[in-house]
Structures are given as structure tokens and as C-alpha cells.
C-alpha positions as CSV (number, residue, x, y, z in Angstrom):
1,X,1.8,-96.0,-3.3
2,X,4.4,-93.8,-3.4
3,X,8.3,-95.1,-3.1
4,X,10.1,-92.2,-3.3
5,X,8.2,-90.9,0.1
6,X,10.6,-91.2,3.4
7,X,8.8,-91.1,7.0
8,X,10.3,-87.5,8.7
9,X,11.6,-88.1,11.8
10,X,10.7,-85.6,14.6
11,X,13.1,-83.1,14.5
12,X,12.6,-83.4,10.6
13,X,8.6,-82.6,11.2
14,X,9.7,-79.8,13.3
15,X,12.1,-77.9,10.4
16,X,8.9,-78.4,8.0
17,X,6.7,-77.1,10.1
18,X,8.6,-74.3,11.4
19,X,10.3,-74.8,14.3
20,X,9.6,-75.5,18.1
21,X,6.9,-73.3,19.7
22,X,8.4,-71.0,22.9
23,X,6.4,-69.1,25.4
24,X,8.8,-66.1,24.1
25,X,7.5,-66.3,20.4
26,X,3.8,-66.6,21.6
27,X,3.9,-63.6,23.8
28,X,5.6,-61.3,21.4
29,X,3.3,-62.8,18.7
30,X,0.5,-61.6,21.0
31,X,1.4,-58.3,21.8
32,X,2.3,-57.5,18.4
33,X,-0.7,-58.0,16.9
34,X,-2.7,-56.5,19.9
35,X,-0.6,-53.4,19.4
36,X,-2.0,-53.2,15.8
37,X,-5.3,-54.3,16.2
38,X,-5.8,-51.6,18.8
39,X,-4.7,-48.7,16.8
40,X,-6.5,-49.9,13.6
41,X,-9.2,-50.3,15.7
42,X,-8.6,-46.8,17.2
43,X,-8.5,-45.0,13.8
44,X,-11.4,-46.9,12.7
45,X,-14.0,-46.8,16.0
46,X,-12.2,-44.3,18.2
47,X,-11.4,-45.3,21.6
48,X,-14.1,-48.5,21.7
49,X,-12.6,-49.7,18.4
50,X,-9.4,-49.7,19.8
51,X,-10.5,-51.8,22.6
52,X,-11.8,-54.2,20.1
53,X,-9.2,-54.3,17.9
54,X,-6.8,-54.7,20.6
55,X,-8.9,-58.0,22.2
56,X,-9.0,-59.5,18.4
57,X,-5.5,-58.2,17.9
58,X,-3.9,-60.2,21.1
59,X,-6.4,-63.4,20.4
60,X,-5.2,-63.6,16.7
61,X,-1.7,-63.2,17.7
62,X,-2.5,-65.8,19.7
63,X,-4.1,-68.2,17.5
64,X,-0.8,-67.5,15.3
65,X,1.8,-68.3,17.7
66,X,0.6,-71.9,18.0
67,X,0.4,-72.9,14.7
């Protein structure tokens, strides 16, 4: 058992784990990374990679934005 540990309150837990999540964030989180993806894609595969790499791009951005 640990004695020096102190229970976070939540405002605490939210500084640790990086702040409060916001609509605002999440979208520009997505579009980013759909913006890259595509044209990674687009160098890569041409115009279908592009449409991949977007798709990945915006669910990754995604996936980011809410942890």
C-alpha cells in the first residue's frame, strides 16, 4: 500500500489527462488528419489512395480527439 498516493479530484484527473474534450478540438483534429491522409494517400495511390487516406485520415483524427 502506498501512503504517499492522494486520490485526484476531478478537475485534477482532467489536467493529467489533458484537458476537457470540445466538439471544436475533435473536428479540427479530424479534418487535419483527413487533410494528410488524403494527400499521402494521393502521392502514394493516386486519386483512389487519396480517397483512402482521406477516410483513415478523418477516422484516426477521430479516434485521437477522444482520447
Amino acid at each position: 500500500m502506498n501512503t504517499n498516493a492522494k486520490e485526484l479530484n476531478l478537475n485534477e484527473l482532467e489536467q493529467v489527462s489533458g484537458g476537457r474534450w470540445s466538439w471544436k478540438n475533435g473536428i479540427v483534429c479530424m479534418v487535419t488528419c483527413g487533410i494528410i491522409g488524403g494527400e499521402c494517400g494521393g502521392i502514394l495511390g493516386g486519386l483512389p489512395g487519396a480517397l483512402i487516406g482521406g477516410a483513415v485520415g478523418v477516422g484516426l483524427g477521430a479516434g485521437t480527439a477522444c482520447m
